[in-house]
mmCIF file as Biopython writes it, N, C-alpha, C and O atoms, coordinates in Angstrom:
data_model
#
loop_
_atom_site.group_PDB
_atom_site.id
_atom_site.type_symbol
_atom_site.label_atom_id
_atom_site.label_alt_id
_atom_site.label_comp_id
_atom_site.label_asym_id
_atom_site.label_entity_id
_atom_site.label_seq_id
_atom_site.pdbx_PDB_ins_code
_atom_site.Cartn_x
_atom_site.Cartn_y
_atom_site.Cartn_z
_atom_site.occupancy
_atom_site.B_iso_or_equiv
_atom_site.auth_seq_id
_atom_site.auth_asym_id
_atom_site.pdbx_PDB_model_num
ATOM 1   N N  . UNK A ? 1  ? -0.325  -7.836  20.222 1.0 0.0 1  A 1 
ATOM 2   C CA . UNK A ? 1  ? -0.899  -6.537  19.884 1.0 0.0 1  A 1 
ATOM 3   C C  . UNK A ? 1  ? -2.356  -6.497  20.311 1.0 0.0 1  A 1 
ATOM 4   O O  . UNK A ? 1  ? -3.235  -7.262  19.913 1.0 0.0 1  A 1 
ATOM 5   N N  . UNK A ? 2  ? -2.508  -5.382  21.280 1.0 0.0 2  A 1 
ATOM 6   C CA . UNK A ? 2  ? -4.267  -5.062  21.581 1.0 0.0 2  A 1 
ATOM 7   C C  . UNK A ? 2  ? -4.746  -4.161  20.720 1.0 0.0 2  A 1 
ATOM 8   O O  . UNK A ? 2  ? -4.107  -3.156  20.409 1.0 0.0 2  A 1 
ATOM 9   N N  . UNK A ? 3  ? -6.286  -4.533  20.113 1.0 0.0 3  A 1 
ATOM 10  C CA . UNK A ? 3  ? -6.888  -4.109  19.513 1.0 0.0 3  A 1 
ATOM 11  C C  . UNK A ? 3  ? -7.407  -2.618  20.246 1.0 0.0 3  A 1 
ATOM 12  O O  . UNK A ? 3  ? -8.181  -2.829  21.179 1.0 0.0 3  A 1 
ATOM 13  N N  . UNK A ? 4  ? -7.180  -1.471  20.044 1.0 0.0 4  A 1 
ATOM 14  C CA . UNK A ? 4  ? -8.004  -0.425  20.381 1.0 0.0 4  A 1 
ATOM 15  C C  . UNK A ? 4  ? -9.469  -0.560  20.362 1.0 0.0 4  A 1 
ATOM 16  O O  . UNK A ? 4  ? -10.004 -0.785  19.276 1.0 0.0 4  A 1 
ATOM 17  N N  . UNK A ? 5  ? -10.254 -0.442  21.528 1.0 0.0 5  A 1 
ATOM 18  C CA . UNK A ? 5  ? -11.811 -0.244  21.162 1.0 0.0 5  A 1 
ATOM 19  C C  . UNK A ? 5  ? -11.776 1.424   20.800 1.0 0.0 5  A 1 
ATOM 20  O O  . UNK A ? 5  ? -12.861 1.595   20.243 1.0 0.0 5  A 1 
ATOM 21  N N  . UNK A ? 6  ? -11.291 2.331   20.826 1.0 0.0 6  A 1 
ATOM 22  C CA . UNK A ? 6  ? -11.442 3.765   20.167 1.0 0.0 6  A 1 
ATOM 23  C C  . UNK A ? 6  ? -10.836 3.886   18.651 1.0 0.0 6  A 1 
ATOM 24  O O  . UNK A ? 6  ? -11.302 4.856   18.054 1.0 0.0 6  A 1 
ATOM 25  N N  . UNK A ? 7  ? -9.840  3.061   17.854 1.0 0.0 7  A 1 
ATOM 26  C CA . UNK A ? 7  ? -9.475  3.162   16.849 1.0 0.0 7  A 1 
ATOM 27  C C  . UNK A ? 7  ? -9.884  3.098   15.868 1.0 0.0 7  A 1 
ATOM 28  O O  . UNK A ? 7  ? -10.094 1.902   15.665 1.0 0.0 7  A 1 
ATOM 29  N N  . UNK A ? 8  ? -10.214 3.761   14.894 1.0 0.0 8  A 1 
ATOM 30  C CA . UNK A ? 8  ? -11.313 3.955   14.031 1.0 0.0 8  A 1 
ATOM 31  C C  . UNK A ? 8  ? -10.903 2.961   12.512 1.0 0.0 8  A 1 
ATOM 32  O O  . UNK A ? 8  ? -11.620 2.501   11.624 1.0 0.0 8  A 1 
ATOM 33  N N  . UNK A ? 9  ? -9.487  2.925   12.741 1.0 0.0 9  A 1 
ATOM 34  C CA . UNK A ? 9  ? -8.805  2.588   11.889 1.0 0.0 9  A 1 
ATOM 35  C C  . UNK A ? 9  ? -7.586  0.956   11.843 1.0 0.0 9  A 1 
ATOM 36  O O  . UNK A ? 9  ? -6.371  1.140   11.917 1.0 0.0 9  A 1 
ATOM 37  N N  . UNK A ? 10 ? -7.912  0.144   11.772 1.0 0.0 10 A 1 
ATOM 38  C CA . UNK A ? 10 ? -7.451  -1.459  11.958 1.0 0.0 10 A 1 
ATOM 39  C C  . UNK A ? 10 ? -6.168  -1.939  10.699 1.0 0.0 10 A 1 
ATOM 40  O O  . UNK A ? 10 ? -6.513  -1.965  9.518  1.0 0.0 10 A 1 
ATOM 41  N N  . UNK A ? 11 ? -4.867  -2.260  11.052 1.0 0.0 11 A 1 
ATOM 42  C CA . UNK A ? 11 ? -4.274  -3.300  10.284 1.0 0.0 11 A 1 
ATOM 43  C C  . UNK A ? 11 ? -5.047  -4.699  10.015 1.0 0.0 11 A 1 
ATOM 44  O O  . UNK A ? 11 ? -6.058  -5.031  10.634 1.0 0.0 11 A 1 
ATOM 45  N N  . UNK A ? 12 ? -4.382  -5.527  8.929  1.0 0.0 12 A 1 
ATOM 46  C CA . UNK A ? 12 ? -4.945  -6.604  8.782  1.0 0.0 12 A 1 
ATOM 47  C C  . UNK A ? 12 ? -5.145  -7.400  9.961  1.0 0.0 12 A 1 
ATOM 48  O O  . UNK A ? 12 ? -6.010  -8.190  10.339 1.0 0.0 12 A 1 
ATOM 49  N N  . UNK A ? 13 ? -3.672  -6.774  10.594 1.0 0.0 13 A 1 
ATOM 50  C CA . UNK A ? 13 ? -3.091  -8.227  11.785 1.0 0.0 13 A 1 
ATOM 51  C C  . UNK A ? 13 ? -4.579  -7.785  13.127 1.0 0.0 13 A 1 
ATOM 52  O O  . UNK A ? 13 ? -5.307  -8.607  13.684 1.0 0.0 13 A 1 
ATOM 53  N N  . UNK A ? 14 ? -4.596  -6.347  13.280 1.0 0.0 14 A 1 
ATOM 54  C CA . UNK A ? 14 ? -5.500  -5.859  14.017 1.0 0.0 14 A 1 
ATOM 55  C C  . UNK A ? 14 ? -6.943  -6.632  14.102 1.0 0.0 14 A 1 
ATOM 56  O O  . UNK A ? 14 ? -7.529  -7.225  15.007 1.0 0.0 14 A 1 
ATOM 57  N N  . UNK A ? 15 ? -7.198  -6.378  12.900 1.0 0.0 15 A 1 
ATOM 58  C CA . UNK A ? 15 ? -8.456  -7.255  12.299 1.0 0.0 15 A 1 
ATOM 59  C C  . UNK A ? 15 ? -8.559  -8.451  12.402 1.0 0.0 15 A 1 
ATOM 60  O O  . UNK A ? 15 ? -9.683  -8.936  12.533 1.0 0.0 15 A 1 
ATOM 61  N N  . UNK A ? 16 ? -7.520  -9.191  12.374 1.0 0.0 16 A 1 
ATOM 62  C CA . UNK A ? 16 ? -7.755  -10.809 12.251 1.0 0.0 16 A 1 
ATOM 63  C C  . UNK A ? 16 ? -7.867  -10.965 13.579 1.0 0.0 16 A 1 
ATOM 64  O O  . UNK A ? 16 ? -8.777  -11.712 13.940 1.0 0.0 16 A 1 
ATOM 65  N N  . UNK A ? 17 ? -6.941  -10.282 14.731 1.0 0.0 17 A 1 
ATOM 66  C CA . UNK A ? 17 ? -7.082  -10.218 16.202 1.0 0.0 17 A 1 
ATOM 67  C C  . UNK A ? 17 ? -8.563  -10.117 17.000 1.0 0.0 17 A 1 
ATOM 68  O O  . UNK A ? 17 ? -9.159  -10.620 17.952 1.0 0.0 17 A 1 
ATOM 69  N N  . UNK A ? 18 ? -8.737  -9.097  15.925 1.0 0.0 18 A 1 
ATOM 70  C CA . UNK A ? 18 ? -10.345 -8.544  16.515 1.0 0.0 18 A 1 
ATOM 71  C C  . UNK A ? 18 ? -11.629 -9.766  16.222 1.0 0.0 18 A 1 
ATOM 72  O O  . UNK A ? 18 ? -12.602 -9.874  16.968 1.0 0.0 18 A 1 
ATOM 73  N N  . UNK A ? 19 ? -11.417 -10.572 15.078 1.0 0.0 19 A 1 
ATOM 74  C CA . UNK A ? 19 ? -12.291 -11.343 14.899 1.0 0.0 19 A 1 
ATOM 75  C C  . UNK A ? 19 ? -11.854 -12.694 14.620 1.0 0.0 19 A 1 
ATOM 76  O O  . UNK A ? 19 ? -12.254 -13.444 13.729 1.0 0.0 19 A 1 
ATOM 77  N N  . UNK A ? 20 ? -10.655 -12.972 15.833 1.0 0.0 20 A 1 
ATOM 78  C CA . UNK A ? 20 ? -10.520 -14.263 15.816 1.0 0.0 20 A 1 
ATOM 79  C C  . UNK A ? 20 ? -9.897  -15.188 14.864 1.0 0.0 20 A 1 
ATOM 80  O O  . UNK A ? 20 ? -9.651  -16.351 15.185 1.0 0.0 20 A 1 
ATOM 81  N N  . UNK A ? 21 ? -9.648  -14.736 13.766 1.0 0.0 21 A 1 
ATOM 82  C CA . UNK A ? 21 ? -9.054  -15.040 12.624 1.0 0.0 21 A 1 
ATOM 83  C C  . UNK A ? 21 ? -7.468  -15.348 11.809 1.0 0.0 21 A 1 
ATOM 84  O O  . UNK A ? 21 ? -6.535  -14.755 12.351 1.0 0.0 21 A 1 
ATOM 85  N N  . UNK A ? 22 ? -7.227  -15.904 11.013 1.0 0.0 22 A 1 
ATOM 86  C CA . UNK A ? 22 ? -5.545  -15.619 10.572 1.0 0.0 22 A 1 
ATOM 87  C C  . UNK A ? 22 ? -5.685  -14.196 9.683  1.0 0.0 22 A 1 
ATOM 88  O O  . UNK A ? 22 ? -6.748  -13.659 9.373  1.0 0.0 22 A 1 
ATOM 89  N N  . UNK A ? 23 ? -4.960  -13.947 9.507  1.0 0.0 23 A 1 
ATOM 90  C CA . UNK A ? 23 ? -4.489  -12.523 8.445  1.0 0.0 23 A 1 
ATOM 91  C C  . UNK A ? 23 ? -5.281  -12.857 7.781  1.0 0.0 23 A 1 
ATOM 92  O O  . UNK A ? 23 ? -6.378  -12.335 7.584  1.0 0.0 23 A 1 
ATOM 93  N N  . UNK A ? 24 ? -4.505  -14.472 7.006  1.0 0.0 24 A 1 
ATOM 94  C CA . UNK A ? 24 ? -4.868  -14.837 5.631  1.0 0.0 24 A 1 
ATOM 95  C C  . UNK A ? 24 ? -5.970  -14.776 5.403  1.0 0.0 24 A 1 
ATOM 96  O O  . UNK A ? 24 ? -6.211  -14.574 4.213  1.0 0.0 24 A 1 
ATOM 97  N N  . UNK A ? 25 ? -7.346  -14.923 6.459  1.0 0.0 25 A 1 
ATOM 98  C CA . UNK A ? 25 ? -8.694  -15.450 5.971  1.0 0.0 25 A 1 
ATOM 99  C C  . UNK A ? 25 ? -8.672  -13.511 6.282  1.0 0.0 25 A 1 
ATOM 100 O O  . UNK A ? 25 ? -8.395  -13.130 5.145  1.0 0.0 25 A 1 
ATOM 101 N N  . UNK A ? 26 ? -8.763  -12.638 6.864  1.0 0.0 26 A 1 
ATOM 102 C CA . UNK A ? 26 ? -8.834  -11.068 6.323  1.0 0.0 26 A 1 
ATOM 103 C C  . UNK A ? 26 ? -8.270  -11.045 4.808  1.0 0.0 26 A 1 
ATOM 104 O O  . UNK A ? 26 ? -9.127  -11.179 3.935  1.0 0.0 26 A 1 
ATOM 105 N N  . UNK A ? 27 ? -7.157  -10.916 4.467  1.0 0.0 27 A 1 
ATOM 106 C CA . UNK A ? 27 ? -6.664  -11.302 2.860  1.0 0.0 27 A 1 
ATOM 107 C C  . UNK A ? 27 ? -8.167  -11.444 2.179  1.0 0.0 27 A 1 
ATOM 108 O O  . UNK A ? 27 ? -8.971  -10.573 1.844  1.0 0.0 27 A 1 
ATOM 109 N N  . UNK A ? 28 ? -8.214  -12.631 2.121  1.0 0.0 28 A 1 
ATOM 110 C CA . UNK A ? 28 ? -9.240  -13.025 1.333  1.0 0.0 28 A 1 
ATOM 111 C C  . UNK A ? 28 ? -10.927 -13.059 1.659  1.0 0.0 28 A 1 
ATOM 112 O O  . UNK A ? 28 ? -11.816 -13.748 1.159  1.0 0.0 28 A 1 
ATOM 113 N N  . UNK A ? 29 ? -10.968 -11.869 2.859  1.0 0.0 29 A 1 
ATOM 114 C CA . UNK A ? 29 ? -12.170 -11.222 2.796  1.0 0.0 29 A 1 
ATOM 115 C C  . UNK A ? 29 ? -11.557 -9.698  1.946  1.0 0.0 29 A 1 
ATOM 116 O O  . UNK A ? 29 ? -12.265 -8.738  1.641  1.0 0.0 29 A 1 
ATOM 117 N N  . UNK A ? 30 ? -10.964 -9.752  1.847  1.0 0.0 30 A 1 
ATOM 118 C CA . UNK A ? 30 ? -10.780 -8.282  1.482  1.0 0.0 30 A 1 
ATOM 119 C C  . UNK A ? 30 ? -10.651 -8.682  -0.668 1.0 0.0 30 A 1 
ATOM 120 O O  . UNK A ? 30 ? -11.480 -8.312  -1.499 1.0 0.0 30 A 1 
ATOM 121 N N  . UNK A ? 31 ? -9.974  -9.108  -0.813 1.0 0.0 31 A 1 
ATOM 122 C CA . UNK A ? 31 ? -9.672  -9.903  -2.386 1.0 0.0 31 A 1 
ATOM 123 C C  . UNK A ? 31 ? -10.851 -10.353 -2.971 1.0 0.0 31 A 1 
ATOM 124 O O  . UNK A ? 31 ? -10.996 -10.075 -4.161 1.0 0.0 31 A 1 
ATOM 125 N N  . UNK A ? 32 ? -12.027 -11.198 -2.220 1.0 0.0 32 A 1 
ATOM 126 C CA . UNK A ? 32 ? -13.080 -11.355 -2.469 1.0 0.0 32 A 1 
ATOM 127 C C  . UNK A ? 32 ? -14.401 -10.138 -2.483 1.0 0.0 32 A 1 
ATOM 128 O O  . UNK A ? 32 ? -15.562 -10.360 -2.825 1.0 0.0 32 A 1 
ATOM 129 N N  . UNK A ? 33 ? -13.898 -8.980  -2.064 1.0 0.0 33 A 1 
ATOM 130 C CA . UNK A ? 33 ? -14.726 -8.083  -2.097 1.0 0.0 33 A 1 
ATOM 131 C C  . UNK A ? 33 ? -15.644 -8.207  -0.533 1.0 0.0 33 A 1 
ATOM 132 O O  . UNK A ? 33 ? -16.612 -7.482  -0.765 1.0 0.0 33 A 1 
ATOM 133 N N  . UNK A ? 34 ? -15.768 -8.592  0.486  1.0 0.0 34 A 1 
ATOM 134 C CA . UNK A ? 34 ? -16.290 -8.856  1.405  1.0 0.0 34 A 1 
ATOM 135 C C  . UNK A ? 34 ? -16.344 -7.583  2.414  1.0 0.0 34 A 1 
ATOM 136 O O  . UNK A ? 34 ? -17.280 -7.001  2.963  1.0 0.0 34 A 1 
ATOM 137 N N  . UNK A ? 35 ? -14.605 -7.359  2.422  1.0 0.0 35 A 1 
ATOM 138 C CA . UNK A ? 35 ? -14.113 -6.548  3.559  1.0 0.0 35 A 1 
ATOM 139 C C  . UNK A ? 35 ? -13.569 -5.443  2.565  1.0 0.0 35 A 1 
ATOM 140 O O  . UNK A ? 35 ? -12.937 -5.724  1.547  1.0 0.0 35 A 1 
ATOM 141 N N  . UNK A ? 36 ? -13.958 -3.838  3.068  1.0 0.0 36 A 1 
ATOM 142 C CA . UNK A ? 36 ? -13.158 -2.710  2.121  1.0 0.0 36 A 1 
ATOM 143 C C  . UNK A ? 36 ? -12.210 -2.393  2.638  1.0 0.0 36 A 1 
ATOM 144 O O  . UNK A ? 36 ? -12.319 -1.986  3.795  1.0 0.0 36 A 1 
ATOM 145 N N  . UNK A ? 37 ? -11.402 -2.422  2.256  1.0 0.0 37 A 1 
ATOM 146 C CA . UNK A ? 37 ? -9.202  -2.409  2.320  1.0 0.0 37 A 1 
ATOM 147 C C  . UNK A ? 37 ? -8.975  -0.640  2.189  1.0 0.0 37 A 1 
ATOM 148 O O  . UNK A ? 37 ? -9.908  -0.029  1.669  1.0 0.0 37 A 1 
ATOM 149 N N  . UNK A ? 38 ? -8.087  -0.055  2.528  1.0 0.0 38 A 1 
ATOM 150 C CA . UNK A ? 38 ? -7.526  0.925   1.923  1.0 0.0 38 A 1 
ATOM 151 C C  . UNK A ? 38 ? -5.992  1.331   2.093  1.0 0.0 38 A 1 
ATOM 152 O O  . UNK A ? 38 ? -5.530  1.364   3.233  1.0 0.0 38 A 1 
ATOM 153 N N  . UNK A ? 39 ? -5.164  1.649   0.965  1.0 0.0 39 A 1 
ATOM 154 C CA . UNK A ? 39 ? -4.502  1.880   1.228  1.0 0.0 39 A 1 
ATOM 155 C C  . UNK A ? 39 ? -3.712  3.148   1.090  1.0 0.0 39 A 1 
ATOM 156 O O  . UNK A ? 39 ? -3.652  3.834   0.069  1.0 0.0 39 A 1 
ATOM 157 N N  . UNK A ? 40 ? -3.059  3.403   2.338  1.0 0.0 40 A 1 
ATOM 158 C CA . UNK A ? 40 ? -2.995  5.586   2.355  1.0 0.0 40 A 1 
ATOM 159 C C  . UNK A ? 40 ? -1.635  5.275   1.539  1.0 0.0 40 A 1 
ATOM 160 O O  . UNK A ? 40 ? -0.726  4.447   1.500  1.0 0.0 40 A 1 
ATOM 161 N N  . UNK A ? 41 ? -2.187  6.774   0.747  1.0 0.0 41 A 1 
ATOM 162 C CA . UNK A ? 41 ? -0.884  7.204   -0.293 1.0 0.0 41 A 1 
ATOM 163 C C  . UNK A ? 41 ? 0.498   6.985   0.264  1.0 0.0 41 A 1 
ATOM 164 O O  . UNK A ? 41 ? 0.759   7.229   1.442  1.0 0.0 41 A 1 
ATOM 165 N N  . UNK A ? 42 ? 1.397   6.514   -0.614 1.0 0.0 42 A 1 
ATOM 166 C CA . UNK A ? 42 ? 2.898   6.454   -0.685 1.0 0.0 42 A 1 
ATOM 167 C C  . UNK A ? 42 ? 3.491   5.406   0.769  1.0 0.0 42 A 1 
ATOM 168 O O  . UNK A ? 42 ? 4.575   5.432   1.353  1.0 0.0 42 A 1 
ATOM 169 N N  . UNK A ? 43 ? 2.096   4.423   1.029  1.0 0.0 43 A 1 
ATOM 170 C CA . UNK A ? 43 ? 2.626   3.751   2.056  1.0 0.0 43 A 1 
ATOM 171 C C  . UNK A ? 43 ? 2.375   2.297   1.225  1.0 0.0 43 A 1 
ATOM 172 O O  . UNK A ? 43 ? 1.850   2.215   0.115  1.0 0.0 43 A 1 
ATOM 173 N N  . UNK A ? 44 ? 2.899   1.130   2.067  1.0 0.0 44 A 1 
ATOM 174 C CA . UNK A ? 44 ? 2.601   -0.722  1.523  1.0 0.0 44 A 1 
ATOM 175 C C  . UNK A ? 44 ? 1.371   -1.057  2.231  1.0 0.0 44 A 1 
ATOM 176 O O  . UNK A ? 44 ? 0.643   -1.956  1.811  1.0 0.0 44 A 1 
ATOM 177 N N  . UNK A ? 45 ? 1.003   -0.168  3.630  1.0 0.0 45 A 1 
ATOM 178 C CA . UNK A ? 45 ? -0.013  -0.455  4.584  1.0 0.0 45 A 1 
ATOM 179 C C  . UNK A ? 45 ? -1.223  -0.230  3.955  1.0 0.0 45 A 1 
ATOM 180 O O  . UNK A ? 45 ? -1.531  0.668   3.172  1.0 0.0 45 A 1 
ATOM 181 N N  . UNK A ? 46 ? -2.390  -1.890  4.739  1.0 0.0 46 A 1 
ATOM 182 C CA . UNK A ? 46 ? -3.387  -1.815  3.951  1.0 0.0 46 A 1 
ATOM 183 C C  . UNK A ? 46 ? -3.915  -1.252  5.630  1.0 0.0 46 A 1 
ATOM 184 O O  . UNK A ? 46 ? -3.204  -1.201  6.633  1.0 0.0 46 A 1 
ATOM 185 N N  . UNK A ? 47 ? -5.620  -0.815  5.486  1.0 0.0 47 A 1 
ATOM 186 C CA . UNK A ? 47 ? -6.129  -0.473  6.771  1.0 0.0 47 A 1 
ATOM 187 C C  . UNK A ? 47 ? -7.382  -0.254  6.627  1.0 0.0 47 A 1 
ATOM 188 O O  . UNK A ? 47 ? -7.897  0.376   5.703  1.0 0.0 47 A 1 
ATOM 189 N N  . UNK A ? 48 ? -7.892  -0.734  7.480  1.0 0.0 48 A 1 
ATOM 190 C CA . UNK A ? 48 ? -9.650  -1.298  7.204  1.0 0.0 48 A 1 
ATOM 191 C C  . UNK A ? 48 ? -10.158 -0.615  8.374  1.0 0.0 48 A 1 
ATOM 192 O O  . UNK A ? 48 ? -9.435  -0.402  9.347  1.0 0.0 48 A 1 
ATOM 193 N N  . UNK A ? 49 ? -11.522 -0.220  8.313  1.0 0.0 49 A 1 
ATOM 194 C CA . UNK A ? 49 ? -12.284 0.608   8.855  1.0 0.0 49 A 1 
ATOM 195 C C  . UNK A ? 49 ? -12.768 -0.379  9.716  1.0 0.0 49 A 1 
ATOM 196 O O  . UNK A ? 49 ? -13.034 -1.511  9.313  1.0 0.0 49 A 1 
ATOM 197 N N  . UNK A ? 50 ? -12.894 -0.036  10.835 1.0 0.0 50 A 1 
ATOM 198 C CA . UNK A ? 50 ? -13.536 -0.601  11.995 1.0 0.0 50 A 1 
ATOM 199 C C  . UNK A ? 50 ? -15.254 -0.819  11.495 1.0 0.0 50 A 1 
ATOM 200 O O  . UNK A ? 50 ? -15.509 -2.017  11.374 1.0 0.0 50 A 1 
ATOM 201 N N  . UNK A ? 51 ? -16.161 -0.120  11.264 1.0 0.0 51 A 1 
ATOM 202 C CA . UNK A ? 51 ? -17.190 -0.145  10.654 1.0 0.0 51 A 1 
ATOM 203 C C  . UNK A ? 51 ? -17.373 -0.767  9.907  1.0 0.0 51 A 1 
ATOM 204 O O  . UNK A ? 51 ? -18.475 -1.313  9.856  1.0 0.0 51 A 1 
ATOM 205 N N  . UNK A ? 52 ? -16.166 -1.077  8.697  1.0 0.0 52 A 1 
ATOM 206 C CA . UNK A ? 52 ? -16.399 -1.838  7.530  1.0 0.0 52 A 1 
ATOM 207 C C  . UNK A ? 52 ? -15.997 -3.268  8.074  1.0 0.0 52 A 1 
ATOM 208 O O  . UNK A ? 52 ? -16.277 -4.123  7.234  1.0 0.0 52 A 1 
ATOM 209 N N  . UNK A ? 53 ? -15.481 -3.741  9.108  1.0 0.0 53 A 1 
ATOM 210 C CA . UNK A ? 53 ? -15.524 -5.193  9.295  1.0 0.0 53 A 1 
ATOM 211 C C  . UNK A ? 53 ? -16.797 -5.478  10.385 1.0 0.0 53 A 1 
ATOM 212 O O  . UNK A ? 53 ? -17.190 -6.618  10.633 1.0 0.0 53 A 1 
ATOM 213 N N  . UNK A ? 54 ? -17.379 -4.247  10.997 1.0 0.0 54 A 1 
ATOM 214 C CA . UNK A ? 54 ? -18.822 -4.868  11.529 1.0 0.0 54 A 1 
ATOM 215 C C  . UNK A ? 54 ? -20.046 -5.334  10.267 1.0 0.0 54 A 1 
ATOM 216 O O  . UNK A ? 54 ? -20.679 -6.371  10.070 1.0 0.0 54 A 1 
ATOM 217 N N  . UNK A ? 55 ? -19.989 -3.998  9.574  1.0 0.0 55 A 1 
ATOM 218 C CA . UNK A ? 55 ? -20.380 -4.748  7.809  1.0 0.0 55 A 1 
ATOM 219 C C  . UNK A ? 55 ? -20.408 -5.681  7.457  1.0 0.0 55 A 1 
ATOM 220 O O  . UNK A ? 55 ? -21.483 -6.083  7.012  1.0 0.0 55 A 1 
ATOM 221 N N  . UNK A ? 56 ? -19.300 -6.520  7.454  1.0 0.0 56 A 1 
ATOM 222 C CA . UNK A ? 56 ? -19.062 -7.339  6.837  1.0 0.0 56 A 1 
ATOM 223 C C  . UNK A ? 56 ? -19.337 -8.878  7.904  1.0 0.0 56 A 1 
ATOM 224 O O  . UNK A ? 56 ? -18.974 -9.976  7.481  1.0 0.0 56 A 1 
ATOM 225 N N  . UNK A ? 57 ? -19.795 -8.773  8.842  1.0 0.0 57 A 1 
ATOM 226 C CA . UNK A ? 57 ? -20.180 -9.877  9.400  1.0 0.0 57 A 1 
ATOM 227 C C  . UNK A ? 57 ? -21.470 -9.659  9.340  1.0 0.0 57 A 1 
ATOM 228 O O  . UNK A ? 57 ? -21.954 -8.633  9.818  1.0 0.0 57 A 1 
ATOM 229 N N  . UNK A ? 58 ? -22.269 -10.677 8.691  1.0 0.0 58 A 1 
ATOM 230 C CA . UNK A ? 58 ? -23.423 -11.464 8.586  1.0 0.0 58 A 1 
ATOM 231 C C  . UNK A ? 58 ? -23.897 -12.570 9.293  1.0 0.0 58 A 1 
ATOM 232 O O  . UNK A ? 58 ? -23.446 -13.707 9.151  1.0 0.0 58 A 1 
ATOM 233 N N  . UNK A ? 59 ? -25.269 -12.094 10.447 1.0 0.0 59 A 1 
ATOM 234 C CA . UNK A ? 59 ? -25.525 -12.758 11.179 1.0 0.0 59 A 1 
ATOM 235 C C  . UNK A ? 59 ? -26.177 -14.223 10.510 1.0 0.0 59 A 1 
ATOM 236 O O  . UNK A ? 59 ? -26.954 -14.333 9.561  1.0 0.0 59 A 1 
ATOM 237 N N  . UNK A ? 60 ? -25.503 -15.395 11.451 1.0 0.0 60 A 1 
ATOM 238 C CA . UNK A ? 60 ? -26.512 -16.699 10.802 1.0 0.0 60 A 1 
ATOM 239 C C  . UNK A ? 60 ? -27.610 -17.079 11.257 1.0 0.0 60 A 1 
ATOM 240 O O  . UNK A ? 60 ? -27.774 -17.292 12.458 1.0 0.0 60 A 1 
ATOM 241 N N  . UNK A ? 61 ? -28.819 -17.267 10.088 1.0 0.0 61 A 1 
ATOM 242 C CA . UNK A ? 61 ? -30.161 -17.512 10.508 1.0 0.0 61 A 1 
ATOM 243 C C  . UNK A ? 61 ? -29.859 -18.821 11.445 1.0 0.0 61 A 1 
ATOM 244 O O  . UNK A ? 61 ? -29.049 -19.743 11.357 1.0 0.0 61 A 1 
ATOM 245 N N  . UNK A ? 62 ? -31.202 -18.370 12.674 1.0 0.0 62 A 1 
ATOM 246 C CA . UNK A ? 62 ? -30.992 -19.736 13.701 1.0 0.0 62 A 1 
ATOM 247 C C  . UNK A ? 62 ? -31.721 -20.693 12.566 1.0 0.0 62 A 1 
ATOM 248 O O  . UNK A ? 62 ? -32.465 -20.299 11.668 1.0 0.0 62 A 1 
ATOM 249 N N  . UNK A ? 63 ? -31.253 -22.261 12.882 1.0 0.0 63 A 1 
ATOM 250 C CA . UNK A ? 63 ? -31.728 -23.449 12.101 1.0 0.0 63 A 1 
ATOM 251 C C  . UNK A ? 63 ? -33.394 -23.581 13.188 1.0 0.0 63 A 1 
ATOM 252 O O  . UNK A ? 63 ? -33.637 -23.143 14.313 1.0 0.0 63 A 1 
ATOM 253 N N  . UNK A ? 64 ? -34.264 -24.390 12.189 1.0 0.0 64 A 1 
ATOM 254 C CA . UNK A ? 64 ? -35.269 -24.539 12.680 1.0 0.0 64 A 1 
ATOM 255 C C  . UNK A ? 64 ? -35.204 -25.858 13.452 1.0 0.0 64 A 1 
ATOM 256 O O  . UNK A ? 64 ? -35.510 -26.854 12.796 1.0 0.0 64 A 1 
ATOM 257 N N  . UNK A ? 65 ? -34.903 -26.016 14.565 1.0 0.0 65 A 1 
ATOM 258 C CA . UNK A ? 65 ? -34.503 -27.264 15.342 1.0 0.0 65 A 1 
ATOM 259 C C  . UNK A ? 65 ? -36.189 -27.652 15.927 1.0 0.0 65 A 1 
ATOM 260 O O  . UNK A ? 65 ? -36.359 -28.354 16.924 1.0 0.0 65 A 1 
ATOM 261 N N  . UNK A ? 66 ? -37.549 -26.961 14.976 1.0 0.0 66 A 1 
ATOM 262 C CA . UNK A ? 66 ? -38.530 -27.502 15.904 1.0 0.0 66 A 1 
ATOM 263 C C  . UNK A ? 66 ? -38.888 -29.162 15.900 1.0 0.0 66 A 1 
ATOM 264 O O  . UNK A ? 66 ? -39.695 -29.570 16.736 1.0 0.0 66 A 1 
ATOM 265 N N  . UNK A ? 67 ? -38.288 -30.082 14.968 1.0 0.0 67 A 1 
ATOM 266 C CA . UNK A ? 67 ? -38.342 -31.517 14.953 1.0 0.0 67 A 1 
ATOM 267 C C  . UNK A ? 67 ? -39.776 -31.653 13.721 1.0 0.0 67 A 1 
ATOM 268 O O  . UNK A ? 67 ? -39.975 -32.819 13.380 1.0 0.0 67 A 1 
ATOM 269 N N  . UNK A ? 68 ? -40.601 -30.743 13.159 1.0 0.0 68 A 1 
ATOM 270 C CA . UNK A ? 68 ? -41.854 -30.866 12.419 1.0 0.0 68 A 1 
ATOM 271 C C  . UNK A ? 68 ? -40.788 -30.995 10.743 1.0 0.0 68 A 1 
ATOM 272 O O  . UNK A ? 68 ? -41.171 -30.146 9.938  1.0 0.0 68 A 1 
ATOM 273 N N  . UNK A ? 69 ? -39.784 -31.752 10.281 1.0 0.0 69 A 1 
ATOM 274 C CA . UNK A ? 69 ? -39.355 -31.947 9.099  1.0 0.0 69 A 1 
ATOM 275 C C  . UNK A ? 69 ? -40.413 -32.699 8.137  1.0 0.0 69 A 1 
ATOM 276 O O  . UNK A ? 69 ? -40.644 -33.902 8.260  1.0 0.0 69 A 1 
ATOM 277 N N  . UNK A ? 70 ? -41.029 -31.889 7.179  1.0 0.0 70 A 1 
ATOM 278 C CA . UNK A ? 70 ? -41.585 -32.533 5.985  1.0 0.0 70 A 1 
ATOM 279 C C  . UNK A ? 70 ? -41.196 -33.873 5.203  1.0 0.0 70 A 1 
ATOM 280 O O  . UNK A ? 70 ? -41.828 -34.209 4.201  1.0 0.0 70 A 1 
#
């Protein structure tokens, strides 16, 4: 399955595709409060906002590799 770059709107499986991931670790960004889930009336489908998983990645501070350790 290819991820749409126009789709505003992502399955889990979509999502885990998009960022490299298993389902499971989406699951439990979403359970942990990380990632916002939704699910449309009278369906089992969960579906996450494209926006809300750029959100949810947090860039990591670069380490200070200048060698001056106290």
């Amino acid at each position: 399955m290819e991820v749409s770059p126009k789709s505003e709107w992502l399955s889990v499986n979509g999502v885990a595709e998009y960022l490299g991931v298993t389902h499971w670790t989406v699951r439990r960004m979403i359970s942990r409060g990380t990632l916002k889930a939704y699910r449309p009336a009278g369906t089992t489908a969960i579906r996450i906002r494209r926006r809300d998983v750029e959100r949810a990645m947090k860039p990591i501070p670069a380490a200070d590799l200048g060698g001056d350790a106290a």
